[in-house]
N, CA, C, O and CB atoms as a CASP TS submission, in Angstrom:
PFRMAT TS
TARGET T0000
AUTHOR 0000-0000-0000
METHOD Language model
MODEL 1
PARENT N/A
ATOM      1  N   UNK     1       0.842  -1.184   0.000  1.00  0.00           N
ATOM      2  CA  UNK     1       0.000   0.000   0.000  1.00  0.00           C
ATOM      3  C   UNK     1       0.881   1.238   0.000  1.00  0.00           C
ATOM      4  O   UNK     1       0.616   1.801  -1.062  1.00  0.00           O
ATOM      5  CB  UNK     1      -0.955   0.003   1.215  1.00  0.00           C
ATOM      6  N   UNK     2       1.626   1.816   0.533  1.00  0.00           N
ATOM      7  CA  UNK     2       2.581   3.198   0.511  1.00  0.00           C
ATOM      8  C   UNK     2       1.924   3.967   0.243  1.00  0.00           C
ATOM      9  O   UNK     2       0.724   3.905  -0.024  1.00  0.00           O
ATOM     10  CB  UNK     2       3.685   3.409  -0.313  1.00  0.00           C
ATOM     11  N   UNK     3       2.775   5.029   0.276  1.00  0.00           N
ATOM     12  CA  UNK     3       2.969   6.334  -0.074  1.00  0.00           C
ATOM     13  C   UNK     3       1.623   6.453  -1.361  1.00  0.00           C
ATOM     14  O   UNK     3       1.377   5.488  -2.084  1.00  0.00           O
ATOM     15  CB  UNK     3       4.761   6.590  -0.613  1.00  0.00           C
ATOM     16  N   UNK     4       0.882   7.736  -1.468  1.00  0.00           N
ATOM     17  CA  UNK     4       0.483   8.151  -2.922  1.00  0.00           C
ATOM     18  C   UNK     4       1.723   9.110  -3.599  1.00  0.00           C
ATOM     19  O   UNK     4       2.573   9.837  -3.084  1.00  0.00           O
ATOM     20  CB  UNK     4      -1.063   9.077  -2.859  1.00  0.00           C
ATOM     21  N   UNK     5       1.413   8.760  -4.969  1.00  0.00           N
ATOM     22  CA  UNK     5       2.057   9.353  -5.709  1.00  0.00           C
ATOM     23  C   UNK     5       1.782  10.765  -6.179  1.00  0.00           C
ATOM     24  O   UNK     5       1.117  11.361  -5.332  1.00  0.00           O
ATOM     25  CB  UNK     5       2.126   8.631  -6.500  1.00  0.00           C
ATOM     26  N   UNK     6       2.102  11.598  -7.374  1.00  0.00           N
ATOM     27  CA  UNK     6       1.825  12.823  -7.762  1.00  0.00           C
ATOM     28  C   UNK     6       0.780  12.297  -8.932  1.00  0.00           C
ATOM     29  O   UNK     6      -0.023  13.163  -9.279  1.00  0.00           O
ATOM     30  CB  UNK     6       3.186  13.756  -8.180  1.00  0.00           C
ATOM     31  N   UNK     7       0.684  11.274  -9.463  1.00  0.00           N
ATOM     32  CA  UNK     7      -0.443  10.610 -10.112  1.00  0.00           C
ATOM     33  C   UNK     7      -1.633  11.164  -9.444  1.00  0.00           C
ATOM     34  O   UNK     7      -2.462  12.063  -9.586  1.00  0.00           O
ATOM     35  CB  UNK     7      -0.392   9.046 -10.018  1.00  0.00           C
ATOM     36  N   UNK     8      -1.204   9.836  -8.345  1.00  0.00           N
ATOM     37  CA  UNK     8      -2.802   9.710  -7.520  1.00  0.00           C
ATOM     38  C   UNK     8      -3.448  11.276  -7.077  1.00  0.00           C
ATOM     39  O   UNK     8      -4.658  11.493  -7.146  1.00  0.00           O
ATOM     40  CB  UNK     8      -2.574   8.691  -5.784  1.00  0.00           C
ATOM     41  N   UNK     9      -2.601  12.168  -6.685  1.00  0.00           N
ATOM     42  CA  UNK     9      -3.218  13.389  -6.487  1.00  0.00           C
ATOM     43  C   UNK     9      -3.777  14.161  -7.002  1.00  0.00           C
ATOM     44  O   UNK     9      -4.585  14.964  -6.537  1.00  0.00           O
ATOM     45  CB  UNK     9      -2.811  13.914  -6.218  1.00  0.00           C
ATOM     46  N   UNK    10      -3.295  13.975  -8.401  1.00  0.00           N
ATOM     47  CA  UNK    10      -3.625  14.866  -9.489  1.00  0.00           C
ATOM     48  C   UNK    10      -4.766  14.263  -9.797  1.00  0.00           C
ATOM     49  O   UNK    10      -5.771  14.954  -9.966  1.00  0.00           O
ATOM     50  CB  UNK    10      -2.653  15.033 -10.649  1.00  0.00           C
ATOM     51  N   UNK    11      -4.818  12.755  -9.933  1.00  0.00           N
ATOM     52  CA  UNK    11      -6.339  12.312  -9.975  1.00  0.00           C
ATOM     53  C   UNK    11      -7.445  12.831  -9.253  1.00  0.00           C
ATOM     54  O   UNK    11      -8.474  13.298  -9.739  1.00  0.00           O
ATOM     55  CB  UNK    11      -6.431  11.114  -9.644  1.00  0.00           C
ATOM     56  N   UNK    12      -7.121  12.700  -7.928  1.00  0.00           N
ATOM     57  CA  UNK    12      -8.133  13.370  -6.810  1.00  0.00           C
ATOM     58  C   UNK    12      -8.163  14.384  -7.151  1.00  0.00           C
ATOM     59  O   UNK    12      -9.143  14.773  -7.787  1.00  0.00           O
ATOM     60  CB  UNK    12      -7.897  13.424  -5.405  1.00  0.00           C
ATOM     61  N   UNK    13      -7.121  15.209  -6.873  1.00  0.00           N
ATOM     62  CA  UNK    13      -8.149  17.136  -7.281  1.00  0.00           C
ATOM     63  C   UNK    13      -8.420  16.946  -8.962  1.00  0.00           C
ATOM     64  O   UNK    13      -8.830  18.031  -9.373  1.00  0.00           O
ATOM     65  CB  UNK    13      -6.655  19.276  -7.023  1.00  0.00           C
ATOM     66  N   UNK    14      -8.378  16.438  -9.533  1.00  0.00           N
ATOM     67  CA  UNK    14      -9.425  16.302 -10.508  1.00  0.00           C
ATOM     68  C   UNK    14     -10.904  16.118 -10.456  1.00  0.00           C
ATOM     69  O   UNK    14     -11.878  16.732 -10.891  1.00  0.00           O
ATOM     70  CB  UNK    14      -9.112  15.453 -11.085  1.00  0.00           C
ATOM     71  N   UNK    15     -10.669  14.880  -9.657  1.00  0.00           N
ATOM     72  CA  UNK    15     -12.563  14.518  -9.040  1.00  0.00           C
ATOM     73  C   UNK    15     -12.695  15.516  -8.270  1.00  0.00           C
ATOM     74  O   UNK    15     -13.531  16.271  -8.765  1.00  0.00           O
ATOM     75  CB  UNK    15     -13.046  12.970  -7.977  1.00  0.00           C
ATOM     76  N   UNK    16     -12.287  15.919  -7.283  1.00  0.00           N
ATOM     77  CA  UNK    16     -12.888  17.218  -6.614  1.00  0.00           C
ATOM     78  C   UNK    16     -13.480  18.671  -7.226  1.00  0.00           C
ATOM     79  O   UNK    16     -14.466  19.299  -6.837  1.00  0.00           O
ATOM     80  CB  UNK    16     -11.878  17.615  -5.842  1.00  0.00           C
ATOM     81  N   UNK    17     -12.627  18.962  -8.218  1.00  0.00           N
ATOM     82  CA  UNK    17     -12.913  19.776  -8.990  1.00  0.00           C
ATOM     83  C   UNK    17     -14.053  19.570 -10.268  1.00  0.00           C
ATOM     84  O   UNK    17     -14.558  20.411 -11.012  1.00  0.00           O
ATOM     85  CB  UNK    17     -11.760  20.051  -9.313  1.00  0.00           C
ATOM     86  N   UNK    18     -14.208  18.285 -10.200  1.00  0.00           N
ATOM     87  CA  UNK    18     -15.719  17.725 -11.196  1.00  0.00           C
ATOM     88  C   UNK    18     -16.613  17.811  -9.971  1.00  0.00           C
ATOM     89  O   UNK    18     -17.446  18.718 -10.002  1.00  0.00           O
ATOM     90  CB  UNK    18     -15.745  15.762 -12.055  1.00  0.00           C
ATOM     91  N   UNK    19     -16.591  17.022  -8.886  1.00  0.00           N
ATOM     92  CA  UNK    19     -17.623  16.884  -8.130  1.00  0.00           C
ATOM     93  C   UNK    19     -17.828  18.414  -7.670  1.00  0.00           C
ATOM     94  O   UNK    19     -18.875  18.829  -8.165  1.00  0.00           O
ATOM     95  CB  UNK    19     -17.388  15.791  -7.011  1.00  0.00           C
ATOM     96  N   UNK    20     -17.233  19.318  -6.950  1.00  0.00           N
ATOM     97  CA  UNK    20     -17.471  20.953  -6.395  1.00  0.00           C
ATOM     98  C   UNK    20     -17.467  22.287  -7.396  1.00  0.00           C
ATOM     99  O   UNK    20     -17.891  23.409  -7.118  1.00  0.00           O
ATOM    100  CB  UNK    20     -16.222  21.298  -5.350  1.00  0.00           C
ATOM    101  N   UNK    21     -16.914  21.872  -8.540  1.00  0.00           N
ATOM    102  CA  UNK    21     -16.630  22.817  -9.639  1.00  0.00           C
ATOM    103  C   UNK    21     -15.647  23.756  -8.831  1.00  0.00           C
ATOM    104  O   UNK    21     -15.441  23.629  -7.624  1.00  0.00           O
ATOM    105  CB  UNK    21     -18.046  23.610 -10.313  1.00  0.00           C
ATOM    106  N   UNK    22     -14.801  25.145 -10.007  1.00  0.00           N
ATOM    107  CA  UNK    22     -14.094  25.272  -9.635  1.00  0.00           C
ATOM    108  C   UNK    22     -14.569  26.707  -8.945  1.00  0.00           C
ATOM    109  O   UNK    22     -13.734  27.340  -8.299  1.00  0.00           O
ATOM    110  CB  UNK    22     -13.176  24.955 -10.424  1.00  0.00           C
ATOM    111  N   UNK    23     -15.716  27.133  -9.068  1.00  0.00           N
ATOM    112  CA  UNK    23     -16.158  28.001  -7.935  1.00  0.00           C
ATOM    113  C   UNK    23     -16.887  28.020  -7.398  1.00  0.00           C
ATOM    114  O   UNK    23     -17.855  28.780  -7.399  1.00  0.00           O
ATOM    115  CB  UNK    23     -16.274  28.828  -7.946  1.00  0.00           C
ATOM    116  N   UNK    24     -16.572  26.966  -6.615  1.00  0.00           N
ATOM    117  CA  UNK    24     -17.475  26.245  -5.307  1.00  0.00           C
ATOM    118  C   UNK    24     -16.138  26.452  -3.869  1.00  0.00           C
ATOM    119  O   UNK    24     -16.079  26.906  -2.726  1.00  0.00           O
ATOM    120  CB  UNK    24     -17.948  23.946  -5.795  1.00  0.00           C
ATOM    121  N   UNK    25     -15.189  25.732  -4.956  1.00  0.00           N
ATOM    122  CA  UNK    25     -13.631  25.648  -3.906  1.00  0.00           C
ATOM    123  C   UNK    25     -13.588  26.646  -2.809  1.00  0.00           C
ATOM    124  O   UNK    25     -13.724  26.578  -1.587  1.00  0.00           O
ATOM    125  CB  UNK    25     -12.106  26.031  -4.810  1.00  0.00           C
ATOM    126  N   UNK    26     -13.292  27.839  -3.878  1.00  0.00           N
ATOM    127  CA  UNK    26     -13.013  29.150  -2.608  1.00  0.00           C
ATOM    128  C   UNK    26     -14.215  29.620  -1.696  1.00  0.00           C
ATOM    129  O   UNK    26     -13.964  30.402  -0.779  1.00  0.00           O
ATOM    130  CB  UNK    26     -12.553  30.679  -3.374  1.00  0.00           C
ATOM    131  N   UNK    27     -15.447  29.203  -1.894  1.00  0.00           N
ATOM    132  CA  UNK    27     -16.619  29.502  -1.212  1.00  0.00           C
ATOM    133  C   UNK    27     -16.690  28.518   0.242  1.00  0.00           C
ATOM    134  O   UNK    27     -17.024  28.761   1.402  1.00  0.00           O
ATOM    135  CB  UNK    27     -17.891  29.239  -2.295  1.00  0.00           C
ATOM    136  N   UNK    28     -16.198  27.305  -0.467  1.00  0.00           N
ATOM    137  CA  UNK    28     -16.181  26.186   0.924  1.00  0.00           C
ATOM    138  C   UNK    28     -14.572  26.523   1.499  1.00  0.00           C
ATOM    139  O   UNK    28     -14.538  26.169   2.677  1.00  0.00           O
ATOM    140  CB  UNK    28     -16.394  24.070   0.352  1.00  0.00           C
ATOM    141  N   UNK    29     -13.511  26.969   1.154  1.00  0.00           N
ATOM    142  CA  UNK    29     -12.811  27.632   1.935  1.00  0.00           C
ATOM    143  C   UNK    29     -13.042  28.055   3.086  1.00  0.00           C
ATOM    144  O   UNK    29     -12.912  27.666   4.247  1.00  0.00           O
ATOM    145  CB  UNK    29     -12.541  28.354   1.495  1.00  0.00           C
ATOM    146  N   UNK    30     -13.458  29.039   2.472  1.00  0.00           N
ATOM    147  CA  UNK    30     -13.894  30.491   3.490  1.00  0.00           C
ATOM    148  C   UNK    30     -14.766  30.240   4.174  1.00  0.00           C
ATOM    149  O   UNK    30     -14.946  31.115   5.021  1.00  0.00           O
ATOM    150  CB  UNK    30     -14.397  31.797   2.897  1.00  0.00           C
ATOM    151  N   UNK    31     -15.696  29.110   4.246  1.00  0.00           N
ATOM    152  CA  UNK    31     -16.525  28.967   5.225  1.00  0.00           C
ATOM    153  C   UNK    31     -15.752  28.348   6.129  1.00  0.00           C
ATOM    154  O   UNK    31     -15.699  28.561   7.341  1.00  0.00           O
ATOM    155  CB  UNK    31     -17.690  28.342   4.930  1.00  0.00           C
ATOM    156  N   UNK    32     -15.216  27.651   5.550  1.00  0.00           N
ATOM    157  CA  UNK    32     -14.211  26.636   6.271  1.00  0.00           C
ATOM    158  C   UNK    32     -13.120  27.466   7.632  1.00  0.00           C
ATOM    159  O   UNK    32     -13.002  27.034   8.779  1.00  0.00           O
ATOM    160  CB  UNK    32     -13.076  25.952   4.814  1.00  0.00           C
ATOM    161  N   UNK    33     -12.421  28.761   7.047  1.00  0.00           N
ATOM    162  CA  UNK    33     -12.092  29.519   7.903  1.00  0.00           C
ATOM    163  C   UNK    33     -13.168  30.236   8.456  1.00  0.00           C
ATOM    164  O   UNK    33     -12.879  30.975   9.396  1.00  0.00           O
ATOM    165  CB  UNK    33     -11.209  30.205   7.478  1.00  0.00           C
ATOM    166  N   UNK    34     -14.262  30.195   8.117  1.00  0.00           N
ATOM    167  CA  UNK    34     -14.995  31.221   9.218  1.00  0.00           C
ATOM    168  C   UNK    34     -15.593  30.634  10.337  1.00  0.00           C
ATOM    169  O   UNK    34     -15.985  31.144  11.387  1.00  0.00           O
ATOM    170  CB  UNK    34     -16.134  32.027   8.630  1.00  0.00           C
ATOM    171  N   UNK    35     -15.601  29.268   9.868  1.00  0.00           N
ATOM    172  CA  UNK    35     -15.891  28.338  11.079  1.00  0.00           C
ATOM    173  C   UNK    35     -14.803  27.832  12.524  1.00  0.00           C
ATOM    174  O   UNK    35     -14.977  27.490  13.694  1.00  0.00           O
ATOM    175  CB  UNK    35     -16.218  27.070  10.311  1.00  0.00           C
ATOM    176  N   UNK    36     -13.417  28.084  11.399  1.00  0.00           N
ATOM    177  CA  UNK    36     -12.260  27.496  12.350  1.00  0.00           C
ATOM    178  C   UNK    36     -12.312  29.335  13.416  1.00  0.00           C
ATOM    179  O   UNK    36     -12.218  29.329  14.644  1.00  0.00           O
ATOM    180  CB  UNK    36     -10.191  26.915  11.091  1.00  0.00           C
ATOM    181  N   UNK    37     -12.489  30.836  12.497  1.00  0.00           N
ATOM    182  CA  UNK    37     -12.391  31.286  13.841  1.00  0.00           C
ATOM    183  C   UNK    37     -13.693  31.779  14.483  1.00  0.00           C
ATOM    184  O   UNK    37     -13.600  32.553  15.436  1.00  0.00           O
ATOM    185  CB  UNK    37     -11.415  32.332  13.887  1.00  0.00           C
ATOM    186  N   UNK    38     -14.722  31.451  14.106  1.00  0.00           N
ATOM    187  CA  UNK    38     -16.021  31.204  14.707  1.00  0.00           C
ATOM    188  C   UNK    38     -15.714  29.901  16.693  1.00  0.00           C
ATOM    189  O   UNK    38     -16.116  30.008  17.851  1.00  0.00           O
ATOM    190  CB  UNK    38     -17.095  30.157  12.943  1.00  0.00           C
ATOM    191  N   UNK    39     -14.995  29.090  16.078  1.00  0.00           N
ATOM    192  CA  UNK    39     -14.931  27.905  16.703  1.00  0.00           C
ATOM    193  C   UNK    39     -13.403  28.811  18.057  1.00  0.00           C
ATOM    194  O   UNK    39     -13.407  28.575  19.265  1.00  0.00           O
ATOM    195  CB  UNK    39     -14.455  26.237  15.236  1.00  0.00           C
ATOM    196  N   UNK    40     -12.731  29.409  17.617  1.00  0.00           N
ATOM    197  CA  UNK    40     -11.376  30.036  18.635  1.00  0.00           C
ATOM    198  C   UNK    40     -12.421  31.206  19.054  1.00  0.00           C
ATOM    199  O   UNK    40     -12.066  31.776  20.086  1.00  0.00           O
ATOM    200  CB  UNK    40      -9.501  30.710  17.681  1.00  0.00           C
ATOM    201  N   UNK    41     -13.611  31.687  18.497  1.00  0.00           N
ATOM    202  CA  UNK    41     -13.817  33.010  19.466  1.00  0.00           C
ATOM    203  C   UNK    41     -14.615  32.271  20.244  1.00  0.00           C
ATOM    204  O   UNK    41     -14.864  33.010  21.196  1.00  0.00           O
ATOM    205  CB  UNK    41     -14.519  34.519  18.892  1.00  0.00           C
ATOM    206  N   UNK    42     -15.219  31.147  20.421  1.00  0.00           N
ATOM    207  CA  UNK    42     -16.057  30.391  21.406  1.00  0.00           C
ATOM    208  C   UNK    42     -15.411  29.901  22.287  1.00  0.00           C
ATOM    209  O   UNK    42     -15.876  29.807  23.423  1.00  0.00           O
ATOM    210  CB  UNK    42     -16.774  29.426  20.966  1.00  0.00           C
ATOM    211  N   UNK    43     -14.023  29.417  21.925  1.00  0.00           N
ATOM    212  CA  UNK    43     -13.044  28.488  23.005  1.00  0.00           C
ATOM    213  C   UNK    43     -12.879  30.082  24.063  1.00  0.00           C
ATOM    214  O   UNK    43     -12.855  29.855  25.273  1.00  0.00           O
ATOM    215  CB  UNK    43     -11.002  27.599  22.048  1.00  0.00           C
ATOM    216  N   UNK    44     -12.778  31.510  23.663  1.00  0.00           N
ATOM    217  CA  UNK    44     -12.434  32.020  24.284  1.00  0.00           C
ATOM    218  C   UNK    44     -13.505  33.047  25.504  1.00  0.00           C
ATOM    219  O   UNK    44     -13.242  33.665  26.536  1.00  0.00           O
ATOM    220  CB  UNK    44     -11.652  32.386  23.454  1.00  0.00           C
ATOM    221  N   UNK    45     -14.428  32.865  24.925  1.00  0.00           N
ATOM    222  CA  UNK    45     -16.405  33.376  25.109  1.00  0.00           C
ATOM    223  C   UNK    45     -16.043  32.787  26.668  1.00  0.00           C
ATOM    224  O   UNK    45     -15.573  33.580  27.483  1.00  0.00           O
ATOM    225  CB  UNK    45     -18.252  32.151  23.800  1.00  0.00           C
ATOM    226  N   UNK    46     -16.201  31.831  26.927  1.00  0.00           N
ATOM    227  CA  UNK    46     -16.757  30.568  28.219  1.00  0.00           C
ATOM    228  C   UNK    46     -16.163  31.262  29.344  1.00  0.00           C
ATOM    229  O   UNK    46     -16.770  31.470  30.394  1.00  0.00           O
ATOM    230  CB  UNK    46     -16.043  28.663  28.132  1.00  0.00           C
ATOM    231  N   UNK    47     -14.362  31.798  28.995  1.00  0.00           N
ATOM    232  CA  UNK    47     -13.822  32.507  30.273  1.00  0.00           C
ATOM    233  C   UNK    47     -14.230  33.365  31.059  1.00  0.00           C
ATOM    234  O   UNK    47     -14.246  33.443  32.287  1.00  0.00           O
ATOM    235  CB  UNK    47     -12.980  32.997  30.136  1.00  0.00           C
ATOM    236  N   UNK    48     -14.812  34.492  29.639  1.00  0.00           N
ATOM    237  CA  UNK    48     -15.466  35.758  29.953  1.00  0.00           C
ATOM    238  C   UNK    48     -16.969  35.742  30.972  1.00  0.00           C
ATOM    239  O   UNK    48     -17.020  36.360  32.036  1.00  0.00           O
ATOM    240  CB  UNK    48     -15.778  36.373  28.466  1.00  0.00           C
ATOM    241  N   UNK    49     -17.995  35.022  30.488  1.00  0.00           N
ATOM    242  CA  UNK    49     -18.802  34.647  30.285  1.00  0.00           C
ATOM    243  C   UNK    49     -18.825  33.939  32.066  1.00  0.00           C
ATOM    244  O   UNK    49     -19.966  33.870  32.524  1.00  0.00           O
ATOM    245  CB  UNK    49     -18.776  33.977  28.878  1.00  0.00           C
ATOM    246  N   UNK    50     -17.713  33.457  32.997  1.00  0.00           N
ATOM    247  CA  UNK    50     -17.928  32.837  33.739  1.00  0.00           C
ATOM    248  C   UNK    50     -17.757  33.737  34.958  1.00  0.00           C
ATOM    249  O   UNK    50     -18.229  33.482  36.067  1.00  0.00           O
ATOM    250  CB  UNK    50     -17.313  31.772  33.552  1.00  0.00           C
ATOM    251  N   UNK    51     -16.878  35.050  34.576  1.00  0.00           N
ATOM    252  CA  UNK    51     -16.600  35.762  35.231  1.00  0.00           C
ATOM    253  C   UNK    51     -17.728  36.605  35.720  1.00  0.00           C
ATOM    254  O   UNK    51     -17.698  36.905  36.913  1.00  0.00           O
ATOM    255  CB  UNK    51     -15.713  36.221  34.734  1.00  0.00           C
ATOM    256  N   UNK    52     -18.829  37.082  34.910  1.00  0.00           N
ATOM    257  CA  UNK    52     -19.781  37.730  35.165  1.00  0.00           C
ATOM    258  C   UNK    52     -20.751  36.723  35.912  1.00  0.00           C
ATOM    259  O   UNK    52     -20.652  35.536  35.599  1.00  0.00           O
ATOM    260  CB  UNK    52     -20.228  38.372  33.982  1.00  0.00           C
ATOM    261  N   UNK    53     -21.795  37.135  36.989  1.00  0.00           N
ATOM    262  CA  UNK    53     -22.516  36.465  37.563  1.00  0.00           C
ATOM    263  C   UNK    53     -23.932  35.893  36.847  1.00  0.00           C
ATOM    264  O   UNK    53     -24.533  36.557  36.003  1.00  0.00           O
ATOM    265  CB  UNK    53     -22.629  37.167  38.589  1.00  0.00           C
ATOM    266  N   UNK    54     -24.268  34.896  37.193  1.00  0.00           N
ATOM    267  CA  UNK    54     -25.739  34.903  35.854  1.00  0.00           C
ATOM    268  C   UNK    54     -26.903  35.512  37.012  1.00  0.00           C
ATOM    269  O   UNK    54     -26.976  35.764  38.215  1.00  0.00           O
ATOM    270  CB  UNK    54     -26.425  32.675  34.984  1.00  0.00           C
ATOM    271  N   UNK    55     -27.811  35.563  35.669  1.00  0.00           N
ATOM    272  CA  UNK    55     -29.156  36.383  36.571  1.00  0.00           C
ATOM    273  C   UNK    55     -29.663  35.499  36.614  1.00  0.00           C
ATOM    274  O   UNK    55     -29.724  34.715  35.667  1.00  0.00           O
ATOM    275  CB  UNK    55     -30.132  37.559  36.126  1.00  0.00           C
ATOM    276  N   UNK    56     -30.430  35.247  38.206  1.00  0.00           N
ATOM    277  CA  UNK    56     -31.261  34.432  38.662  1.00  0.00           C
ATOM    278  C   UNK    56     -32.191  34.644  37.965  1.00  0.00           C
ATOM    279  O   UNK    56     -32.134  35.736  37.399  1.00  0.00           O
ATOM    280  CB  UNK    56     -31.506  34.440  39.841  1.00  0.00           C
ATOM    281  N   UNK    57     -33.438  33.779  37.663  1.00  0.00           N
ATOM    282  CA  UNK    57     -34.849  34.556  36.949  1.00  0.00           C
ATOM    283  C   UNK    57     -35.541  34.397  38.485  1.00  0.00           C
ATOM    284  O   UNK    57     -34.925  33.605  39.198  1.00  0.00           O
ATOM    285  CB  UNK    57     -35.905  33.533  35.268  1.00  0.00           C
ATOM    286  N   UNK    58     -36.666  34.997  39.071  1.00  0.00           N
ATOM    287  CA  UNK    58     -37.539  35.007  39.956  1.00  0.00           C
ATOM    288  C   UNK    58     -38.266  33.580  39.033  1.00  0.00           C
ATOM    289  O   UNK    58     -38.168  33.189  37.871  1.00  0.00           O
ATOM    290  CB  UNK    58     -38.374  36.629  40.227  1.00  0.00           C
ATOM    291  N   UNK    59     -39.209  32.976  40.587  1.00  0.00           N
ATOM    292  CA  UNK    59     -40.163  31.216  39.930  1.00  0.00           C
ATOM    293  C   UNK    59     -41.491  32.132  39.670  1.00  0.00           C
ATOM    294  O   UNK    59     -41.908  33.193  40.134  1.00  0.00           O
ATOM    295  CB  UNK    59     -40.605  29.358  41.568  1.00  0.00           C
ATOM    296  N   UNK    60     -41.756  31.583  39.101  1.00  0.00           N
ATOM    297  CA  UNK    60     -43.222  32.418  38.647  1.00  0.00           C
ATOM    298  C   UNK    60     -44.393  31.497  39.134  1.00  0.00           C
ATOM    299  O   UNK    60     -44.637  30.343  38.782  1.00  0.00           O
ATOM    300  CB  UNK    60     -43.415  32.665  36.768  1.00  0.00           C
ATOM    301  N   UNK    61     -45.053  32.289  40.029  1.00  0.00           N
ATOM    302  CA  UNK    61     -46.034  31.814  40.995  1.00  0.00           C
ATOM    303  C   UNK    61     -47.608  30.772  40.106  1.00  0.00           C
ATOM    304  O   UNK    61     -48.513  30.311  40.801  1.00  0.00           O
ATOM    305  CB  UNK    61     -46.574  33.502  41.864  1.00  0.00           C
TER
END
């Protein structure tokens, strides 16, 4: 089994580029980064977020 070659790759982003077309790519990119720092401003939210006290709600009679 090994290693792929520069064949095999070129095969694959071939199919990728049939299956997503070629301006699809940079659209799923960028989501792609907006998710990775969507996902670091949340890791950093929880700290903030723990520091402040939460509001009790009053029980409603």
């Amino acid at each position: 089994m090994g290693s792929f070659s520069l064949m095999h790759w070129v095969v694959v982003l071939a199919i990728v580029v049939l299956l997503f077309g070629a301006g699809k790519i940079p659209r799923l990119m960028g989501d792609l980064a907006s998710g990775i720092t969507a996902f670091r401003k949340g890791m950093k939210e929880p700290e903030a977020a723990e520091a402040k006290p939460a509001e009790v709600q009053p029980p409603k009679a």
